[in-house]
ZAMI-260732 format. One record per residue (C-alpha): x, y, z; residue number from 1. Coordinates in steps of 0.001 Angstrom, whole numbers, always signed. Last residue first. Layout:
residues N
        X        Y        Z  pos
        X        Y        Z  NUM
...
//
This chain:
residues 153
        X        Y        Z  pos
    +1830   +28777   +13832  153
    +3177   +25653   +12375  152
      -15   +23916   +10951  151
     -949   +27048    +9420  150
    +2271   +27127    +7257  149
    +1385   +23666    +6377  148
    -2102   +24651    +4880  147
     -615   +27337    +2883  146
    +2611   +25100    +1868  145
     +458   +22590     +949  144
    -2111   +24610     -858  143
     +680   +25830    -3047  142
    +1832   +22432    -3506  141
    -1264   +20601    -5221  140
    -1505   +23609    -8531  139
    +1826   +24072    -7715  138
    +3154   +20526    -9535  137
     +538   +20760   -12352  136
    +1569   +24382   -13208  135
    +4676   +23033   -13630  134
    +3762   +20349   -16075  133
    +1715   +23054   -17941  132
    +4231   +25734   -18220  131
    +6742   +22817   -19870  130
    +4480   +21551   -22194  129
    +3081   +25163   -22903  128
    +6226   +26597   -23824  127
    +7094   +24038   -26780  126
   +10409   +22224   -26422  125
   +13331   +23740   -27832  124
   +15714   +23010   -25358  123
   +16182   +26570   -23810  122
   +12441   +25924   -23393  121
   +12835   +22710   -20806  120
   +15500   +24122   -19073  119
   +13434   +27572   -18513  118
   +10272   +25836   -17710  117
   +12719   +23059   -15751  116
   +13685   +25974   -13619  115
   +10370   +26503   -12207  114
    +9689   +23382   -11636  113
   +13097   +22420    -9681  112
   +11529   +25959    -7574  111
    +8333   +24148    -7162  110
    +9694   +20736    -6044  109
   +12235   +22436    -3741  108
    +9303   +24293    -2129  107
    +6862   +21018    -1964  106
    +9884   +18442     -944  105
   +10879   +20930    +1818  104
    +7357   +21596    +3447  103
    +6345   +18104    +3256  102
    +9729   +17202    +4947  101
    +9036   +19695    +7995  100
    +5121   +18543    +8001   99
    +6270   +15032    +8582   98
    +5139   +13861   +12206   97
    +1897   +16045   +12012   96
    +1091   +14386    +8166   95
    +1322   +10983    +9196   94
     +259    +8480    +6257   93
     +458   +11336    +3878   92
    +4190   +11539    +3723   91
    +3931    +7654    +2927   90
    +1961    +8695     -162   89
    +4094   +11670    -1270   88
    +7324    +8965     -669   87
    +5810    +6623    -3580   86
    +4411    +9635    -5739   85
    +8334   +10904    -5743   84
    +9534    +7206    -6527   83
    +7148    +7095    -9709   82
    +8386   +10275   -10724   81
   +12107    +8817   -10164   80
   +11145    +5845   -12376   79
    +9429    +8097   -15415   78
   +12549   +10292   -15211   77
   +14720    +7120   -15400   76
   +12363    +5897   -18252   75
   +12648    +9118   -20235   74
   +16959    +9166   -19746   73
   +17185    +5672   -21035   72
   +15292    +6165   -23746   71
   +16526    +9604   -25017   70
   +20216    +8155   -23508   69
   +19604    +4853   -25929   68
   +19989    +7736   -29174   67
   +16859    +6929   -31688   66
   +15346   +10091   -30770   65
   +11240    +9717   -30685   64
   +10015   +11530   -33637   63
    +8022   +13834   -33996   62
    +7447   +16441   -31189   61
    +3544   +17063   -32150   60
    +2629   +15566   -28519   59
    +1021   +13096   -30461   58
    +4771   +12228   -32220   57
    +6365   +11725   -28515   56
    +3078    +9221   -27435   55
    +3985    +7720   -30542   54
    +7617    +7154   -29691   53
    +7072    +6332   -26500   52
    +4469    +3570   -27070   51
    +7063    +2547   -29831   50
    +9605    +1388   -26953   49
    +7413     -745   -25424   48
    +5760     +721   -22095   47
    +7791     -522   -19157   46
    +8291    +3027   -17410   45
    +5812    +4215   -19272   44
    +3332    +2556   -16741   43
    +5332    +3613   -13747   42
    +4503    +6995   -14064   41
    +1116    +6259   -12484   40
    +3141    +6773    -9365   39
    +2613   +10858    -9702   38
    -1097   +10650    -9972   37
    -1226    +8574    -6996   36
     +655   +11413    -5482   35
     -837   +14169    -6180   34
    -4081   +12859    -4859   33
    -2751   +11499    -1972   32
     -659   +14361    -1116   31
    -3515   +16462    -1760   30
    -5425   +14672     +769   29
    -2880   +14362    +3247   28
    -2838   +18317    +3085   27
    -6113   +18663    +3715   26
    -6001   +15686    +6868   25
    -3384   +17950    +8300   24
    -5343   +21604    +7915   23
    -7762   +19823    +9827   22
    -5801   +18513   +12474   21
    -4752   +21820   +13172   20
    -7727   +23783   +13046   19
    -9387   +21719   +15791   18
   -12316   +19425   +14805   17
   -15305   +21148   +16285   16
   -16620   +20837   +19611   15
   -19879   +19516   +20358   14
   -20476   +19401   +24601   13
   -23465   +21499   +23948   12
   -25057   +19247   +21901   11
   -25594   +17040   +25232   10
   -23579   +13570   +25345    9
   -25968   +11163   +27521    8
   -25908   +11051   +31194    7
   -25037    +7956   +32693    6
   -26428    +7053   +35869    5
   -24730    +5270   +38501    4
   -27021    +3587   +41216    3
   -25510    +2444   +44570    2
   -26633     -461   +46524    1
//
């Protein structure tokens, strides 16, 4: 008859997570974050059409244009936002497997940001709308391209 003992895990035999993995489950977090803010844009998206023009007025903007492109061209950007926070959640699902297209959507995201403060004041709209929504985009991808750039040494 034989006897098999088990020993039990001794604190020695700890180890912490490795860096890697760690640096992937930050970065699926603010992909998560960012984007379940970003799919929230589909609530304009079918907002009547006098939700958009009061939302325009409280931005002090006045009045919504009465052209179809203004409305058509404010629900395709809400639709393609919505999209973006779509593809930021399936990114998160498998961080490892993705980091190459994380990395490209979060530098081509913050340069398209960076122009759209020049676009977006070249149009007349008020610096701080267009500063702000950038800022909002680098505020998450920063840290992702930190984190990721860990990930791939």
């Amino acid at each position: 008859m034989t006897v098999v003992i088990h020993s039990s895990p001794r604190y020695t035999d700890f180890r912490p997570p490795h860096p890697h993995s760690m640096n992937a489950s930050r970065i699926s977090l603010l992909l998560r974050i960012l984007g379940g803010i970003c799919v929230l844009a589909i609530i304009p998206l079918f907002v009547p059409r006098t939700s958009l023009d009061a939302g325009h007025r409280s931005l002090g903007l006045g009045a919504f244009p009465t052209a179809p492109i203004a409305e058509y061209l404010a629900r395709s950007v809400c639709a393609l936002c919505t999209f973006y926070g779509g593809l930021l959640l399936v990114l998160a699902s498998d961080v490892p497997r993705f980091i190459r297209v994380i990395t490209y959507q979060a530098v081509a995201i913050m340069i398209l940001s960076a122009f759209g403060i020049f676009a977006g004041v070249r149009a007349g709209l008020p610096a701080y709308l267009v500063v702000a929504d950038a800022l909002g985009c680098w505020i998450f991808l920063v840290p992702i391209l930190v984190l990721a750039a860990r990930m791939n040494r």
